[in-house]
C-alpha positions, 0 to 999 in steps of 0.5 A: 533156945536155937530149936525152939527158934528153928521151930517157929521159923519152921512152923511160920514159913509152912503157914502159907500156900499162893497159887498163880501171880498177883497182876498188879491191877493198875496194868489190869486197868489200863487194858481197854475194850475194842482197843487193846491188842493181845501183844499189849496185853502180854507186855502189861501183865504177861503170859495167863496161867490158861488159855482157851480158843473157841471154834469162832478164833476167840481165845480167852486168857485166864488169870488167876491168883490165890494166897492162903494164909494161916493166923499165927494164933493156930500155932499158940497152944490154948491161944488156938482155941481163941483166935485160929483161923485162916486169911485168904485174897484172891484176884481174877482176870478173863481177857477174851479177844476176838479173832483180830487179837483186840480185846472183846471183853475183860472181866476183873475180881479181887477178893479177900476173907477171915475165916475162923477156925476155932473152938467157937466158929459155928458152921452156916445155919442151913435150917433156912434152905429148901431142896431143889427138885432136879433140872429146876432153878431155885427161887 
């Protein structure tokens, strides 16, 4: 019995993967255009995961969060075939500041899916789609 219970706790605590830090979004909204500076961005939300300057003394942070986890059905035989899948959320923070460290422009996007991954999902019907000639936009 204690193997089976090790197991599972093995199987469940290996069923998730995340990748960089969740920003508490009511300390995003708090950042203003034209009037917050770098320091009050760095106290609020902390330090990027990147961070870019460009040749006009911009920099750009980055922020960048994404957890994936696995449905417990995937770890049920027969079960699996039912109701597998994968849930996943992410969350997206581009704070670029001008060469006076205030911020210029702040973009945020948070977003979550269900993904199946079954016996019964069916890949995205494509009959629909049309090539793209090289250098051309699509319509």
């Amino acid at each position: 019995m204690r193997t089976i219970i090790l197991s599972i706790l093995a199987a469940l605590l290996t069923a998730c993967a995340s990748s960089g830090r969740k920003l508490d979004q009511s300390k995003v909204d708090l950042i203003k255009q034209d009037v917050t500076t770098r320091q009050e961005v760095l106290k609020l939300i902390g330090s990027p995961e990147n961070i870019t300057k460009d040749g006009a003394g911009n920099t750009t942070f980055l922020y960048q969060y994404f957890h994936a986890s696995v449905k417990g059905a995937n770890f049920v035989p027969v079960v699996n075939l039912f109701a597998g899948g994968v849930n996943t959320k992410s969350q997206s923070v581009m704070i670029q500041f001008g060469a006076d460290d205030v911020v210029k422009s702040i973009t945020s996007s948070m977003g979550a899916s269900e993904v199946g991954e079954n016996a019964f999902a069916s890949s995205p019907d494509k009959s629909g789609l049309r090539p793209v000639a090289d250098g051309k936009r699509p319509r």
